[in-house]
N, C-alpha and C positions, 0 to 999 in steps of 0.2 A: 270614818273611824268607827269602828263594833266595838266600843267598850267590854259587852259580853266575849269577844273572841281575847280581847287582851285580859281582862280580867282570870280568863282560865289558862292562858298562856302563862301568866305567872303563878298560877296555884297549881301547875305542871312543874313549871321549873323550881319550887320551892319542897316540890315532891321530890323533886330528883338531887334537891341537897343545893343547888345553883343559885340559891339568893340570899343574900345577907339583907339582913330590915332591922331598923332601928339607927339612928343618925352615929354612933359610935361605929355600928360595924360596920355600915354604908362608906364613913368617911375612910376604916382601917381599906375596906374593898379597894378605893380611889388609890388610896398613897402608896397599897404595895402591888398597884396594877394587875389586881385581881377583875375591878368589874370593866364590865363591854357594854352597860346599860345603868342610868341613874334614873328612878322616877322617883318626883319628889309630888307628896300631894297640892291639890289646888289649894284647898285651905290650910297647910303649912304656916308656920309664923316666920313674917318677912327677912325675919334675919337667916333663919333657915335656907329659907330660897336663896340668898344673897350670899350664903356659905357655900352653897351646894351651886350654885351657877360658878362662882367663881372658880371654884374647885375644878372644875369638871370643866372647864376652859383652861383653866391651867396643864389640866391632867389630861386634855381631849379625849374625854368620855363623854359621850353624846348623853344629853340629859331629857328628860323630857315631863313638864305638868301634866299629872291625871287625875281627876279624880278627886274625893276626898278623904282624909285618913284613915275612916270607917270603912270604906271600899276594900282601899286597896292594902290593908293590914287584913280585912275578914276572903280576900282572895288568898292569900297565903298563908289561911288558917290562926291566922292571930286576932289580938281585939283588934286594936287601930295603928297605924303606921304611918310617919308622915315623909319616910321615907326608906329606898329600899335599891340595892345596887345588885342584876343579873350578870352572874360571874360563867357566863355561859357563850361562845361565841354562838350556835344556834338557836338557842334560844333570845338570844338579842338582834337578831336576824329576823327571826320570825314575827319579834315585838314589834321589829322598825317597820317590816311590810306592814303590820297592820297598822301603825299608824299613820303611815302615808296613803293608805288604800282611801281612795277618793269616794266610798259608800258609804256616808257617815249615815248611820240608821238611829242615831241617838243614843239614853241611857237606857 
């Protein structure tokens, strides 16, 4: 997994209008099946996670830990984020390769 390739992959999609960030617009994205991608951060607070997993199993939106809120809120030009749903079928395509790509180079 290239963190650096994901990380600009979503500071592309939040260029292009395609991600809602912040747990309000995240969860609106889920309910009116707008997102095609949930990332929530690693240091998130457990209830977070636990809203956002069950969510997003209910709603079968692939979800996925990255990162920490500093990261991945300063990838798509905000302060911190601790989460963030890509409302883009290419763009969550392209997020999901990368994180199954078996090259994991680190942070």
């Amino acid at each position: 997994m290239d963190y650096k390739k994901i990380l600009s992959l979503l500071g592309l999609a939040a260029k292009a209008g395609r991600v809602q960030s912040g747990e309000f617009q995240t969860e609106k994205a889920i309910k009116t099946g707008q997102a095609r991608m949930v990332i929530v951060a690693m240091d998130a607070s457990d209830n977070t996670k636990k809203m956002f997993t069950n969510m997003c199993t209910y709603y079968e939106v692939p979800l996925h830990f990255l990162c920490n809120k500093e990261e991945l809120g300063h990838s798509i030009g905000k302060e911190f984020r601790a989460s963030l749903a890509v409302a883009d079928n290419g763009f969550a395509k392209a997020l999901e390769k990368q994180m199954n790509s078996e090259s994991v180079k680190g942070r």
